[in-house]
SELO-545113 format. One record per residue (C-alpha): residue in one letter; y, x, z; residue number from 1. Coordinates in nm, 3 decimals. Example, Ala and Ser with C-alpha at 12.3 -4.5 7.8 and 13.67 -1.06 7.14 Angstrom:
2
{pt a {-0.450 1.230 0.780} 1} {pt s {-0.106 1.367 0.714} 2} 
***
This chain:
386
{pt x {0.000 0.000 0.000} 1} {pt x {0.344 0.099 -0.075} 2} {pt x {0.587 0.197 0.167} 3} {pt x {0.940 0.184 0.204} 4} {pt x {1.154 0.466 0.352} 5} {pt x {1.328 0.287 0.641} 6} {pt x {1.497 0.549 0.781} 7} {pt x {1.827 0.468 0.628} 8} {pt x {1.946 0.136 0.488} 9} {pt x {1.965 0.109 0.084} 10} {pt x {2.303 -0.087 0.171} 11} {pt x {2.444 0.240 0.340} 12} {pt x {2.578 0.572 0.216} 13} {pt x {2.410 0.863 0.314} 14} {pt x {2.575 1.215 0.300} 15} {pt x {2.796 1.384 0.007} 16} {pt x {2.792 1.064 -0.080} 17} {pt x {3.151 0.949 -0.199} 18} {pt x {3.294 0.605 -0.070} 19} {pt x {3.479 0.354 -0.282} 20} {pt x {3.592 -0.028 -0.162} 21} {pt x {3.342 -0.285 -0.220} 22} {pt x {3.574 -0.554 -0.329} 23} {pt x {3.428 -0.579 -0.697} 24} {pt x {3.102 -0.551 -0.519} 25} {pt x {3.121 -0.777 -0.238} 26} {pt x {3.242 -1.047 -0.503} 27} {pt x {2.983 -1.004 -0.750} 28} {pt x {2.700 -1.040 -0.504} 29} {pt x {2.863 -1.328 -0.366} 30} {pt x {2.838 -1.515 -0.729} 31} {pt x {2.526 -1.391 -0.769} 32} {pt x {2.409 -1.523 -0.497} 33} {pt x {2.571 -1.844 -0.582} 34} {pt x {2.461 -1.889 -0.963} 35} {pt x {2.324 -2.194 -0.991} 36} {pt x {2.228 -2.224 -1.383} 37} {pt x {1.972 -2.527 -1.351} 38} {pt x {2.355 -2.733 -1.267} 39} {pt x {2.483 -2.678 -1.667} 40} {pt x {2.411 -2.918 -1.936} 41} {pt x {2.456 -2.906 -2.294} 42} {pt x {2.787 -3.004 -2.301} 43} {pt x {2.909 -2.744 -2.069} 44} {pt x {2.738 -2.507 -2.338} 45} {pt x {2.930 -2.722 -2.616} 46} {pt x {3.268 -2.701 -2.472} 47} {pt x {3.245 -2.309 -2.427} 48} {pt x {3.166 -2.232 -2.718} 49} {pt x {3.498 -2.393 -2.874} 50} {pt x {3.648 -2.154 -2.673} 51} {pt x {3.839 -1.824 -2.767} 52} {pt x {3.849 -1.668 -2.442} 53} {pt x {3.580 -1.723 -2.143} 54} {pt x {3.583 -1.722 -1.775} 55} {pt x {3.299 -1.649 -1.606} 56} {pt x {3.214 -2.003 -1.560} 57} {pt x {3.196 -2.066 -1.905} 58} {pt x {2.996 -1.686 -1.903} 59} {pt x {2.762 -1.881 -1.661} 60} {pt x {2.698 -2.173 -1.877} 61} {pt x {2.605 -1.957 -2.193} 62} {pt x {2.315 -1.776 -1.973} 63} {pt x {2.171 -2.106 -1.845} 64} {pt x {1.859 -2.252 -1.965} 65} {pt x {2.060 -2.562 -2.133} 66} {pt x {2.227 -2.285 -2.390} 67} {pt x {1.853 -2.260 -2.538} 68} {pt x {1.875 -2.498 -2.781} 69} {pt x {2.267 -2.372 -2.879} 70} {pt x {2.154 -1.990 -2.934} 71} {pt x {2.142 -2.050 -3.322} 72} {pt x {2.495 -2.180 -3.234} 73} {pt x {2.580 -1.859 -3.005} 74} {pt x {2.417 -1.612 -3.241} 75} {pt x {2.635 -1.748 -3.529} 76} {pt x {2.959 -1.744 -3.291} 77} {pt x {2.875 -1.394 -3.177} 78} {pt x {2.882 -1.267 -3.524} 79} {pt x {3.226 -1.428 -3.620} 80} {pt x {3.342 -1.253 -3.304} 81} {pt x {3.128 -0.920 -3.397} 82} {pt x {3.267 -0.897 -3.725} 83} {pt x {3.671 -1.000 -3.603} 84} {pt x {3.643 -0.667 -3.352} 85} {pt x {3.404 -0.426 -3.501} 86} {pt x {3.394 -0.543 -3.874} 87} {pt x {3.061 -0.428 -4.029} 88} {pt x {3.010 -0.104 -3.818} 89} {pt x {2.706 -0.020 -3.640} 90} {pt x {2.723 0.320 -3.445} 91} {pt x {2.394 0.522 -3.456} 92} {pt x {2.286 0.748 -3.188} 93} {pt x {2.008 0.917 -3.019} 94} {pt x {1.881 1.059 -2.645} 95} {pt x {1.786 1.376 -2.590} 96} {pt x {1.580 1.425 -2.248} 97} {pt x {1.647 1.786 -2.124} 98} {pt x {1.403 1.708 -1.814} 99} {pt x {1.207 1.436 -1.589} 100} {pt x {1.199 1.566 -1.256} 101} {pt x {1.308 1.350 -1.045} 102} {pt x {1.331 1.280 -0.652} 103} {pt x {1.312 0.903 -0.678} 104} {pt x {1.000 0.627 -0.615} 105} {pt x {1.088 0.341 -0.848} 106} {pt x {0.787 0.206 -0.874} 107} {pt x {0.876 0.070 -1.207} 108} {pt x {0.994 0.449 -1.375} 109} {pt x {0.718 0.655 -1.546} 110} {pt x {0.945 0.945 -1.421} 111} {pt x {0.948 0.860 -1.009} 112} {pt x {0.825 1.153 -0.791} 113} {pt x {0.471 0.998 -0.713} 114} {pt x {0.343 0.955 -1.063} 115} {pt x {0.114 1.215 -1.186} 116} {pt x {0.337 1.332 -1.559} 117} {pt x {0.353 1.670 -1.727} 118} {pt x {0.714 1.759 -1.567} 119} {pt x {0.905 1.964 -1.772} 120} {pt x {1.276 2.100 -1.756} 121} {pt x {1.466 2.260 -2.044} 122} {pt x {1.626 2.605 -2.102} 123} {pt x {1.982 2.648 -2.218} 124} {pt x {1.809 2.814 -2.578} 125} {pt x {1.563 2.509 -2.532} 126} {pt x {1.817 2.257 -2.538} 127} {pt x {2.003 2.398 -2.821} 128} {pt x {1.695 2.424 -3.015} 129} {pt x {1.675 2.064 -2.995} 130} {pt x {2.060 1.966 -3.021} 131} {pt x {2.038 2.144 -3.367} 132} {pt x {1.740 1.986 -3.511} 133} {pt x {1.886 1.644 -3.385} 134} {pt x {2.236 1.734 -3.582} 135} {pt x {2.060 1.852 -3.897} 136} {pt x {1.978 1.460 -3.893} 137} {pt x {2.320 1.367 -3.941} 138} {pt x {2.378 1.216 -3.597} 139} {pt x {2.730 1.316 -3.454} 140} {pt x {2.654 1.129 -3.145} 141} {pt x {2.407 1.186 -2.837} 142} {pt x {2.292 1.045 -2.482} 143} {pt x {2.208 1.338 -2.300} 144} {pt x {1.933 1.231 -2.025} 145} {pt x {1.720 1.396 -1.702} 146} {pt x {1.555 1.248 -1.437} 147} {pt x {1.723 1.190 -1.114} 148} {pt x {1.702 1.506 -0.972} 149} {pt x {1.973 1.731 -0.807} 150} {pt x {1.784 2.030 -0.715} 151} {pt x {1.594 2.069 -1.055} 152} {pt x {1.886 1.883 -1.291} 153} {pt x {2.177 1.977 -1.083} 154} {pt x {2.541 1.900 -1.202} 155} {pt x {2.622 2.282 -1.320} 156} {pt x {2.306 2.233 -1.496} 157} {pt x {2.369 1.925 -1.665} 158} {pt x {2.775 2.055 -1.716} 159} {pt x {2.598 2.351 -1.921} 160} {pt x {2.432 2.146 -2.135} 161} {pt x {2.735 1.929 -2.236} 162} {pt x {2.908 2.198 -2.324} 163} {pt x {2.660 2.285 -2.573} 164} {pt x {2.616 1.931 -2.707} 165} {pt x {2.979 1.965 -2.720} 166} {pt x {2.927 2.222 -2.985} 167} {pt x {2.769 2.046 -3.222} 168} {pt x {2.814 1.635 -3.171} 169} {pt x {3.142 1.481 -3.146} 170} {pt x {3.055 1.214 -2.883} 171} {pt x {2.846 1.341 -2.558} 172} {pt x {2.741 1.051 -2.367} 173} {pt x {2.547 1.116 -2.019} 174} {pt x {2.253 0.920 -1.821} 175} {pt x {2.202 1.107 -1.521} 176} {pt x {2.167 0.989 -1.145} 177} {pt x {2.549 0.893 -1.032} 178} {pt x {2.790 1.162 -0.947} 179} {pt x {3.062 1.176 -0.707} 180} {pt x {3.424 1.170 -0.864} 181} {pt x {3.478 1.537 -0.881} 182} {pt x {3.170 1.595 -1.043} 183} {pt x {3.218 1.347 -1.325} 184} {pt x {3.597 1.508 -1.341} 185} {pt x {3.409 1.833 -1.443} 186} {pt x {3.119 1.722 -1.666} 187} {pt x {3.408 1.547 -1.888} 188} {pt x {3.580 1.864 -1.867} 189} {pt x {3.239 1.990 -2.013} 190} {pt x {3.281 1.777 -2.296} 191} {pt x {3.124 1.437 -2.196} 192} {pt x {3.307 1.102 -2.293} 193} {pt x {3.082 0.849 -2.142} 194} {pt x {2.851 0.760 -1.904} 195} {pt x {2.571 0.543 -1.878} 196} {pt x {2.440 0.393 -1.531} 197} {pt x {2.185 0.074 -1.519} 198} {pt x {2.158 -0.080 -1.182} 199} {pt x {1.817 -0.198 -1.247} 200} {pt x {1.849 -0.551 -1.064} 201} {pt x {2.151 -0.682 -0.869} 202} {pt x {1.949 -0.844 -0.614} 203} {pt x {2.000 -0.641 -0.319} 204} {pt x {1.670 -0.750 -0.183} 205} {pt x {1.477 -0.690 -0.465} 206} {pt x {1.641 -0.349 -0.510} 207} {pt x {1.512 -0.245 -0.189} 208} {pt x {1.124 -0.277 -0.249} 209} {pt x {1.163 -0.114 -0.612} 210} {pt x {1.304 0.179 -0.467} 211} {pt x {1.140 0.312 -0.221} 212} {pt x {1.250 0.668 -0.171} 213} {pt x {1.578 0.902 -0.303} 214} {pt x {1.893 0.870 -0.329} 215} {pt x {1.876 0.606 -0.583} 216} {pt x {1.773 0.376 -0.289} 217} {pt x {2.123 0.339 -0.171} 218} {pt x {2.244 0.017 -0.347} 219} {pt x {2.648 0.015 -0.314} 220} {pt x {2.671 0.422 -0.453} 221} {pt x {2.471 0.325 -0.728} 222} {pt x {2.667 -0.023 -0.809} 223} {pt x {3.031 0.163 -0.801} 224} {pt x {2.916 0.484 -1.028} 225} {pt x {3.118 0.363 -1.364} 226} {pt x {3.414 0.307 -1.122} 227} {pt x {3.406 0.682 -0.966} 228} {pt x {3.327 0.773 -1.394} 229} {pt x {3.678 0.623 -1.489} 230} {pt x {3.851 0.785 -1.188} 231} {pt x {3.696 1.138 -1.346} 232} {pt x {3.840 1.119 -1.656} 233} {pt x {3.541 0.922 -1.902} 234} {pt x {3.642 0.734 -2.162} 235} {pt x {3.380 0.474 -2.182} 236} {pt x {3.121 0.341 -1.928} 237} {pt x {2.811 0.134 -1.992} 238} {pt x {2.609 -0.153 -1.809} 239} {pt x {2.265 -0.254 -1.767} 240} {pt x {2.007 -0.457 -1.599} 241} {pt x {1.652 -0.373 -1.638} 242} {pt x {1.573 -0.738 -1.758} 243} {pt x {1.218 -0.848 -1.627} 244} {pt x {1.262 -0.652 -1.264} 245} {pt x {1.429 -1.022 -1.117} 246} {pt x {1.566 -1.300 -1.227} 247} {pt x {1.709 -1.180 -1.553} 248} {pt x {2.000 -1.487 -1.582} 249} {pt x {2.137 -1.363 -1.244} 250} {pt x {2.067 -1.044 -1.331} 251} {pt x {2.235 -1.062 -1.685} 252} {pt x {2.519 -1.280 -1.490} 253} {pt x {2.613 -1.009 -1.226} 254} {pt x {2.601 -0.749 -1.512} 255} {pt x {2.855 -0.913 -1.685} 256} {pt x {3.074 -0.984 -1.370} 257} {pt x {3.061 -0.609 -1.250} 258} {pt x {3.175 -0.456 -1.656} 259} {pt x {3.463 -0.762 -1.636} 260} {pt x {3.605 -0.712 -1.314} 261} {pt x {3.591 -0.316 -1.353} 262} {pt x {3.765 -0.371 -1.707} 263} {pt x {4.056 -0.568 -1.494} 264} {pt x {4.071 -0.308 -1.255} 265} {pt x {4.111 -0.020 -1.490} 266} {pt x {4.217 -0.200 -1.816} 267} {pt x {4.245 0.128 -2.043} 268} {pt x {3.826 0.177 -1.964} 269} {pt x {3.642 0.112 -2.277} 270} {pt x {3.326 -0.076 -2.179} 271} {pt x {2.899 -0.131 -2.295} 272} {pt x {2.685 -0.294 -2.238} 273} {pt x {2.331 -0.236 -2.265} 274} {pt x {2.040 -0.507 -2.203} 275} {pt x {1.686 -0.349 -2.205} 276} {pt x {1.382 -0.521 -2.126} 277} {pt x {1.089 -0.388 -1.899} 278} {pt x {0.874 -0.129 -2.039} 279} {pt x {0.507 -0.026 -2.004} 280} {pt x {0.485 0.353 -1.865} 281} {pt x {0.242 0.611 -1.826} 282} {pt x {-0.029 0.569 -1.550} 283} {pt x {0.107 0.193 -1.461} 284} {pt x {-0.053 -0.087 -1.640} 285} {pt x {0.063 -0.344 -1.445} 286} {pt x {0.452 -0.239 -1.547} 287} {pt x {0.535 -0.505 -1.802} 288} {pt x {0.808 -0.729 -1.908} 289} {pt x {0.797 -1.056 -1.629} 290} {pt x {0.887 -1.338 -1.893} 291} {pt x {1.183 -1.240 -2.078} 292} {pt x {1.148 -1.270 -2.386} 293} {pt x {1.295 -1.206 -2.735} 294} {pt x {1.437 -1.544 -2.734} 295} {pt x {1.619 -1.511 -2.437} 296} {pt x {1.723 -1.141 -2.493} 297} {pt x {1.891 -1.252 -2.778} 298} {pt x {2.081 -1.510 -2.610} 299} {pt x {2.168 -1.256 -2.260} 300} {pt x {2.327 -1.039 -2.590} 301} {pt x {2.529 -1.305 -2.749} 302} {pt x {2.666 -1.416 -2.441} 303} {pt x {2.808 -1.074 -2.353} 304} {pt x {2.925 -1.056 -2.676} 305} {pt x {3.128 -1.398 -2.659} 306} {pt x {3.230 -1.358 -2.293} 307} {pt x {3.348 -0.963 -2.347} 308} {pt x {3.452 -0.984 -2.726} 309} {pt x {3.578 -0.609 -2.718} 310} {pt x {3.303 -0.471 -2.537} 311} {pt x {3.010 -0.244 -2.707} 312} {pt x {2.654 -0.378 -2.716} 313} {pt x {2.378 -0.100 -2.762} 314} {pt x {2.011 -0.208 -2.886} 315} {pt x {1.759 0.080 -2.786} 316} {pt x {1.410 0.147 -2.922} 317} {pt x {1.257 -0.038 -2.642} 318} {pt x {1.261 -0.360 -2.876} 319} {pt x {1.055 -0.355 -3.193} 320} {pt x {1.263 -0.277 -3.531} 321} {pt x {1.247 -0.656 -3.660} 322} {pt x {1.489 -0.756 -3.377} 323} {pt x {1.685 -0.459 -3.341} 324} {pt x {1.747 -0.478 -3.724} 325} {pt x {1.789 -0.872 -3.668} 326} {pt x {2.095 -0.809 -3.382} 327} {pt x {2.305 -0.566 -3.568} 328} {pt x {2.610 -0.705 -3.707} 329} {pt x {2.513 -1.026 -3.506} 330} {pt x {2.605 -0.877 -3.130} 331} {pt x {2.495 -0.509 -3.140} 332} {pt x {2.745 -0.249 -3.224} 333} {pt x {2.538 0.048 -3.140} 334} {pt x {2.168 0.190 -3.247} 335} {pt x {1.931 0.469 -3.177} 336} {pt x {1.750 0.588 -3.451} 337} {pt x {1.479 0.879 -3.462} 338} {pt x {1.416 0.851 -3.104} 339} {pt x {1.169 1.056 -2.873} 340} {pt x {1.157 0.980 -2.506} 341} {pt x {0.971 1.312 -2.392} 342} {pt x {1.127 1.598 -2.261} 343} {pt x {1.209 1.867 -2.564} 344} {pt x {1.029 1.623 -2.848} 345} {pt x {1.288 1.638 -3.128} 346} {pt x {1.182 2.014 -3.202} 347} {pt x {0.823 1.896 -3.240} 348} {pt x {0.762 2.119 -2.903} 349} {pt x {0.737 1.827 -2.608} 350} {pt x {0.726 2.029 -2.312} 351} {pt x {0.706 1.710 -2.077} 352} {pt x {0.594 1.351 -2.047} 353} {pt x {0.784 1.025 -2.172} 354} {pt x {0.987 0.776 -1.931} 355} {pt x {0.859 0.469 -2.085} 356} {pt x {0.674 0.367 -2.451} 357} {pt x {0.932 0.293 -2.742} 358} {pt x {0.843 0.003 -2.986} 359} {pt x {1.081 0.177 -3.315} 360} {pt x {0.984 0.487 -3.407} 361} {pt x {1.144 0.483 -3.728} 362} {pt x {1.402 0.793 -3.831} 363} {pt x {1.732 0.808 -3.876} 364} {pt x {1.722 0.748 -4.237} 365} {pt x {1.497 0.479 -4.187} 366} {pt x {1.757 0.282 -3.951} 367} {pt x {2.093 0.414 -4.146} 368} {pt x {1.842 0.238 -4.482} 369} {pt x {1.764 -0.080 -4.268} 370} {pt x {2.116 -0.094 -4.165} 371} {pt x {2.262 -0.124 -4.522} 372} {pt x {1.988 -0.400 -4.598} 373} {pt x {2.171 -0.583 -4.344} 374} {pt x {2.518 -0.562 -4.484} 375} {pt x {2.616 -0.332 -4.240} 376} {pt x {2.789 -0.021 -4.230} 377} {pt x {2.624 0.320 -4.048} 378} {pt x {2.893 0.484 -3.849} 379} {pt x {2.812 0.851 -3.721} 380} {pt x {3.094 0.904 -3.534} 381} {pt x {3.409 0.592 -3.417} 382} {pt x {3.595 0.818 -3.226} 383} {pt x {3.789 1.190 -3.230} 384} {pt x {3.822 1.394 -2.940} 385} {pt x {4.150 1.571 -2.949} 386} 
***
């Protein structure tokens, strides 16, 4: 049986760890909490979607189980407002795992501590090795990723790394394990523009018994990481839920709340979205998807996309290339294309396990083709660093 560290709360700060006010917090739990989507009808959904600009009520309504028979409606609105903001562009991208150590048990991660993977961490020459084989591809921008580990990843580490992604992409974005203010303040000075943190479920509760060890466990310094991003200097920040972990409507609800209230706080923050779905891992059978499914994916996608008209939507390789090729243009802005999920892969010389199974495999070519086919534009780079 699984145990839980108890010797410190996952609603407390531990050491070196740095403190923020909870107001956008305390106020998204609270709704969260309060979300009642059994009370919409269809004419709730009806009336929202004549609207230009949403409040999170209306936000609510589009995530309720009455929107399901509207999401033809929804899709079609979400690619009016798709095309009036981004026009035809779709962004392509791709990660690049420099390790998977990592000091966390998340019982759902193929990388926590406990589970029995080929661990592997990458040189400074090994990492360049692969960031030149991924830019021969074309790709001008990349999602630099480790496991959650300070003592094998640590932020000098990672800030190395950056600065040779720097080198040869023009967008660096990072998924790490949160940072302290100062520390994103010198990984952008690195060369890093964004930052990508996924708070896995916004159910408190929940989120203790899936994390039962590391520093992850602590709720509140996960939940305010793209805050303590935009105070170091990054230009974007990106949002998640790891749909199938809880209730994905609240989930999907609170995700939205936390990117809109932190977008009124700091209006000048570009903001993402990204909405992945429960994978299978390595040496877990039992990790799989709990009921959400493509149907409703699509609709958690087009209602970010209607209630935060400006903000990015990435589709990752976790969803099988008919959909991801079926979203584009519709709601997604962003794409990864010639993915590998292992730890030095793109060289052909995987040194350590994946995180998760991918369901697209195809290249880069393959998704920049499949993107044309879909009216679409590829975009390798939407932004210059100056």
């Amino acid at each position: 049986m699984l145990k839980v560290d108890r010797s410190f709360s996952h609603m407390e700060y531990v050491e070196g760890m740095e403190q923020i006010p909870h107001d956008i917090m305390d106020k998204v739990l609270e709704m969260r909490k309060n979300y009642d989507y059994g009370k919409y009808t269809g004419a709730d959904v009806k009336r929202t979607l004549m609207k230009d600009n949403l409040t999170p009520e209306d936000f609510a309504a589009l995530l309720s189980p009455a929107a399901a028979p509207y999401l033809e409606d929804m899709a079609a609105r979400a690619k009016e407002v798709t095309h009036a903001h981004f026009g035809n562009a779709v962004t392509l991208f791709t990660p690049l795992y420099i390790a998977n150590y990592c000091e966390n048990h998340c019982v759902y991660c193929g990388f926590n501590c406990y589970n029995r993977i080929k661990r592997a961490k990458l040189t400074m020459e090994e990492v360049e090795k692969e960031l030149k084989t991924i830019a021969e591809t074309g790709l001008e921008d990349i999602l630099i990723l480790t496991g959650e580990s300070r003592s094998m990843s640590g932020v000098e580490y990672v800030g190395e790394a950056v600065k040779l992604a720097a080198k040869y992409f023009k967008q660096v974005g990072l998924e790490i394990y949160p940072l302290n203010s100062d520390e994103y303040r010198y990984i952008h000075e690195c060369g890093a523009d964004y930052v990508c943190v996924y708070q896995e479920t916004y159910n408190p509760d929940k989120y203790e018994t899936l994390h039962l060890r590391g520093h992850k466990r602590i709720f509140p310094y996960r939940f305010n990481a793209q805050e303590r991003a935009i105070r170091g200097g990054m230009r974007l920040v990106s949002f998640g839920a790891l749909l199938g972990l809880d209730d994905f409507r609240k989930d999907a609800f609170a995700t939205g709340l936390h990117a809109y209230y932190l977008q009124r706080k700091y209006p000048h923050a570009e903001i993402s979205f990204s909405p992945p779905r429960l994978r299978p891992i390595i040496n877990d059978a039992t990790v799989n998807p709990n009921d959400v499914h493509e149907t409703q994916l699509l609709q958690v996608m087009t209602a970010y996309r209607l209630f935060m008209p400006f903000a990015g939507i990435t589709i990752s390789t976790r969803e099988r290339a008919g959909f991801r090729d079926n979203v584009i243009g519709m709601c997604a802005t962003k794409i990864s294309a010639g993915v590998n999920v292992g730890v030095g892969g793109h060289s052909g010389e995987e040194k350590g396990d994946e995180q998760f199974d991918i369901s697209d495999g195809r290249s880069v070519e393959e998704v920049h083709a499949a993107i044309k086919a879909h009216g679409c534009q590829p975009v390798y780079n939407d932004y210059v660093r100056v």
